[in-house]
C-alpha positions in Angstrom: -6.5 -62.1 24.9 -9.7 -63.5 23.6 -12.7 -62.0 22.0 -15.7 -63.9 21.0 -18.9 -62.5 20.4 -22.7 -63.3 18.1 -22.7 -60.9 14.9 -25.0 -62.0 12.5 -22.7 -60.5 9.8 -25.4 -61.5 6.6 -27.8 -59.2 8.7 -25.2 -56.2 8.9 -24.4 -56.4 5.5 -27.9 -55.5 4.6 -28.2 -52.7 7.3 -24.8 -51.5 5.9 -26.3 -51.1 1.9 -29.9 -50.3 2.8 -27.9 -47.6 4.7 -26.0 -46.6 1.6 -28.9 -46.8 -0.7 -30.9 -45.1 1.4 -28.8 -42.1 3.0 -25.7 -41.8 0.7 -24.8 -39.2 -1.4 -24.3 -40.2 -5.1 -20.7 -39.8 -4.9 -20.6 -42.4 -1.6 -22.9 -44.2 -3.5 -20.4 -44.4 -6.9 -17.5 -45.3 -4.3 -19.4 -48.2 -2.7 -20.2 -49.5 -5.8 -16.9 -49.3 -7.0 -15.2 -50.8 -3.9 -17.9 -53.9 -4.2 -16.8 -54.6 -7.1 -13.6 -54.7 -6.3 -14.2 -56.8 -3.5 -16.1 -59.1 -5.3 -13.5 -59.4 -7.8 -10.8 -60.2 -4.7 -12.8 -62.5 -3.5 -14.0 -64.2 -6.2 -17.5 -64.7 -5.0 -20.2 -62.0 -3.5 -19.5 -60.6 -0.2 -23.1 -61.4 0.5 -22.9 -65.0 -0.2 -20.0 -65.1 1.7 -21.4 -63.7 4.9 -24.6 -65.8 4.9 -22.1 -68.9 4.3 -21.0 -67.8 8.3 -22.9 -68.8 11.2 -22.8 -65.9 14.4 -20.3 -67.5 15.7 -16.7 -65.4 16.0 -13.6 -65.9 18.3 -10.4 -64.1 18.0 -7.3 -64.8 20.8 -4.3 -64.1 20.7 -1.3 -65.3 22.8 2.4 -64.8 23.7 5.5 -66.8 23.3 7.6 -67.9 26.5 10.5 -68.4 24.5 10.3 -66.1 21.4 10.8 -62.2 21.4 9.2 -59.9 18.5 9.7 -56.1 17.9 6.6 -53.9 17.1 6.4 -50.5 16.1 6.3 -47.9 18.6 6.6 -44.2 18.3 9.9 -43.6 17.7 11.7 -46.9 17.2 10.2 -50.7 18.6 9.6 -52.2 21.7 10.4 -55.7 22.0 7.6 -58.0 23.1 7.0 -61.9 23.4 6.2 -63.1 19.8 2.7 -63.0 19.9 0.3 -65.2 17.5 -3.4 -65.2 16.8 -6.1 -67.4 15.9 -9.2 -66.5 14.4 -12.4 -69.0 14.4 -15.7 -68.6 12.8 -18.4 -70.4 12.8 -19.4 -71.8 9.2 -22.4 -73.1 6.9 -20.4 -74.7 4.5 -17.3 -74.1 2.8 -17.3 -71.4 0.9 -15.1 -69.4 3.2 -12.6 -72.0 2.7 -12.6 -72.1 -0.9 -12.1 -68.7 -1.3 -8.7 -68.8 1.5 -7.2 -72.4 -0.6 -8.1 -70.1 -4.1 -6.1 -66.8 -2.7 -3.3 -68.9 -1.8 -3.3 -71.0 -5.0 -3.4 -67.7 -7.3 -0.1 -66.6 -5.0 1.4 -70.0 -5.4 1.9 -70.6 -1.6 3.0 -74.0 -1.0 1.1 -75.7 1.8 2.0 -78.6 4.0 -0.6 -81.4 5.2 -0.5 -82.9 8.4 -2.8 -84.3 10.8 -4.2 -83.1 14.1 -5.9 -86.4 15.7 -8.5 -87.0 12.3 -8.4 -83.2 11.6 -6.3 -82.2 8.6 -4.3 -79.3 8.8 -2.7 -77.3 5.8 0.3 -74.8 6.7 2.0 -72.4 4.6 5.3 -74.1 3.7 7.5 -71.2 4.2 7.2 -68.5 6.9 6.3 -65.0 5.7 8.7 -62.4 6.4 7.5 -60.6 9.0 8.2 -58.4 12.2 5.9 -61.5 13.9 5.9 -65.5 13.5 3.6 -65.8 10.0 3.2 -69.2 9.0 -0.6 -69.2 8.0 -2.4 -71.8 9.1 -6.1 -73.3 8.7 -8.6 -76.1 9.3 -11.8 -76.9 9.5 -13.3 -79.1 12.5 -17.7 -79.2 13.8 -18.7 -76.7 11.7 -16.0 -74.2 12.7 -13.0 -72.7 10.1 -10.1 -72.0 12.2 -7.5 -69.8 10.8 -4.0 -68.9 12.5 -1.0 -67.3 12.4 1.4 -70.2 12.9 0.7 -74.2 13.0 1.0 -74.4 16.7 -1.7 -72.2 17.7 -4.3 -73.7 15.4 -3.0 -77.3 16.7 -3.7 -76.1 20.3 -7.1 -75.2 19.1 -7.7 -78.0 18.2 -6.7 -80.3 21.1 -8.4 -77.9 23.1 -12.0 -78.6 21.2 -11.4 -82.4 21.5 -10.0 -82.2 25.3 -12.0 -79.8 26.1 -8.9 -78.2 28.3 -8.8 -75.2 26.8 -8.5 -71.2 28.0 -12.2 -72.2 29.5 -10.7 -75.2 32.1 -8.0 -72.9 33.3 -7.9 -71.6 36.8 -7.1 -68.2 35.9 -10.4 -68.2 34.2 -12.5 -69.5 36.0 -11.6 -67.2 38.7 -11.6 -63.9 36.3 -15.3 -64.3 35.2 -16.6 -66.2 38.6 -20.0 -65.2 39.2 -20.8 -63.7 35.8 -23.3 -65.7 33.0 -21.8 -67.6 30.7 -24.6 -67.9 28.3 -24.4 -65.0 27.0 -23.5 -62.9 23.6 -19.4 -62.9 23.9 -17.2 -62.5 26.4 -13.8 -60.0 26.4 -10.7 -61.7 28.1 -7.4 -59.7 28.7 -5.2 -61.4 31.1 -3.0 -59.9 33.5 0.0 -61.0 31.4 -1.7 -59.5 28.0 -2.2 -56.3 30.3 1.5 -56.1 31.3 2.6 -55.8 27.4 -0.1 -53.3 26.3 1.4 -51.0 29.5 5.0 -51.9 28.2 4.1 -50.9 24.4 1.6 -47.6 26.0 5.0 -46.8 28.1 7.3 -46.4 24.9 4.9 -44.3 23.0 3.9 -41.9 25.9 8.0 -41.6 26.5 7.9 -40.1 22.7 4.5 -38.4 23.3 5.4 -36.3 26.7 9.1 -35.2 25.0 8.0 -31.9 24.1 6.4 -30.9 27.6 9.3 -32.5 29.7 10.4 -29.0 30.9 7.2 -28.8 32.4 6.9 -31.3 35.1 3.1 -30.9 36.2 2.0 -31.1 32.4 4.2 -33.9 31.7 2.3 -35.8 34.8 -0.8 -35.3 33.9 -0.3 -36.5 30.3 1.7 -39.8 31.5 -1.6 -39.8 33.8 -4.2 -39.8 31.4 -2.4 -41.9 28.8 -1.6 -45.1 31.4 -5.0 -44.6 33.2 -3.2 -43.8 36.3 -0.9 -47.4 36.1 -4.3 -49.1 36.4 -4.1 -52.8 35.8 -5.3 -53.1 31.5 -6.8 -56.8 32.1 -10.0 -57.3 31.8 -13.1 -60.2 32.1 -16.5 -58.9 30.6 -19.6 -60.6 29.4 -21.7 -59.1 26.8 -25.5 -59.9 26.1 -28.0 -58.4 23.9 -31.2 -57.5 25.3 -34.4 -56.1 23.4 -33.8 -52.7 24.8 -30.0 -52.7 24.7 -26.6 -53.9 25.3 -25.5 -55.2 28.5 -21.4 -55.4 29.3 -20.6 -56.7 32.9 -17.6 -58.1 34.2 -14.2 -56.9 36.4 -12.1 -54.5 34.7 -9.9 -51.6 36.3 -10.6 -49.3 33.3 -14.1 -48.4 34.5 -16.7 -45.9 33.2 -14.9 -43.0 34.5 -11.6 -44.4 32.8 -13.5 -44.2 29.5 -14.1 -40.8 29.6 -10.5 -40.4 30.1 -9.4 -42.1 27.4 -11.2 -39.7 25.2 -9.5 -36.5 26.9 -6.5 -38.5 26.5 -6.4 -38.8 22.8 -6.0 -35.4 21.9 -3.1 -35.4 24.0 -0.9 -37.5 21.5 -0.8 -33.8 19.4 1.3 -32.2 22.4 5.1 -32.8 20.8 4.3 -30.3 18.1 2.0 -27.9 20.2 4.8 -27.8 22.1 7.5 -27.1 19.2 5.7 -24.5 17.6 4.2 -22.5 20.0 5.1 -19.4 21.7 6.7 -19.6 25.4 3.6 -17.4 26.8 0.8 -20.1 25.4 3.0 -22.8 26.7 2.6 -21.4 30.5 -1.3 -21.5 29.1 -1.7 -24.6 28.4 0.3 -25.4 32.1 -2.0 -23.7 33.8 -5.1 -24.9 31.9 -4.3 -28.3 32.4 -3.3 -27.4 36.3 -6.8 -25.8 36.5 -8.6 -28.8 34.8 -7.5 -31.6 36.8 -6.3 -29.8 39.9 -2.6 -30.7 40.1 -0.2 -28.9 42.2 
């Protein structure tokens, strides 16, 4: 999966506390103040120094292992997936972001390990974090970009990628994805086939817990596992996004359309229907059948 996109995140953090100032009641007002100075504190520099140090440049992928398997939280237990890692990239003034990662870490005492990627140094996290996913944190910096990863192998790819230029970009399965749409554009959304697979195997778990109160009802239960797998459709997805002076414009090939979107937010509610199901009355549960018969005309 990979998302990159243009926010001018300086710009939005003025919007944001004009907003506040402006609209706010006190007490949102006394909470925001609070919180940014708390941040602040964190962070050891102002959040709006920080922004402006970022260019509108923003990438985050993420990718699976072939080899490695990972369990994530599910309703009612985990599913096991393949260990997935991520890589985050932002586009950078100077170093300021930087500073304020090497700082964090130093305060925490996390060891780091140096090594080299061609000229590129690269600092790693000398032990691995416990967690339900690979966590080695990783980061460098390379043309005016901070690159930031989950373990050392994904930021190294990046960065082979940048210098060979044979990246997610040169791949056939990408080209073909997003053939015919603009490429200078605003950001693009990229779920592969293989990414869409493993959100359908981690929706499938949790709408086994979600439909266990209506499985003596076999037309509601079908209708739920319906709406909450968008009818099996295919989750991947190639979109291009640019800004226009009147608007947004999102085009691209995706199976979860327009009309899909307005099912997901039927579909949400849904997730409530173990406990309407428990702690309602045998008469309202033929109700709610018949409503949901009725509303999306299933025999």
């Amino acid at each position: 999966m990979a998302r990159a996109g243009t926010p001018e995140l300086g710009s939005l953090w003025k919007v944001y506390r004009s907003a506040i100032d402006e609209v706010a009641p006190d007490s949102s007002k006394a909470s925001f103040r609070k919180w940014h100075e708390n941040i602040n504190a964190t962070m050891g520099v102002e959040v709006s120094e920080l922004l402006n140090s970022l260019r509108d440049e923003i990438m985050v992928a993420v990718r699976f292992s072939e080899t490695e398997q990972s369990l994530v939280p599910a309703k009612g237990g985990f599913v096991s997936i393949p260990a997935p890692s991520f890589l985050i990239v932002v586009g950078t003034n100077n170093d300021i972001l930087k500073g304020v990662i090497e700082a964090k870490l130093a305060k925490y005492s996390v060891l780091l390990n140096e090594s080299k990627v061609g000229d590129v140094l690269m600092r790693t996290a000398r032990n691995k974090l416990p967690s339900l996913i690979p966590m080695q944190p990783t980061y460098a910096s390379e043309a005016g970009f901070f690159l930031l990863g989950s373990t050392p192998d994904i930021v190294a790819d990046a960065l082979f990628a940048y210098r060979h230029k044979n990246g997610l970009k040169s791949r056939p399965e990408f080209k073909k994805a997003f053939q015919g749409l603009p490429m200078v554009n605003n950001g693009i959304v990229y779920i592969s086939p293989e990414m869409g697979q493993i959100i359908g195997h981690i929706h499938s778990a949790n709408i086994d817990k979600v439909v266990a109160g209506a499985e003596k009802h076999p037309a509601t239960s079908r209708i739920i596992r319906q709406l909450l797998t968008y009818n099996g459709k295919d989750q991947s997805a190639a979109l291009v996004i640019q800004n226009w002076k009147n608007g947004v414009m999102v085009m691209g090939n995706s199976a979860i359309g327009g009309q899909d979107a307005i099912t997901r937010l039927i579909a949400y509610p849904l997730r409530s229907l173990p406990d309407i199901f428990s702690s309602t009355t045998e008469s309202n549960k033929k109700t709610l059948v018949s409503v949901f018969r009725n509303t999306f005309n299933q025999e």
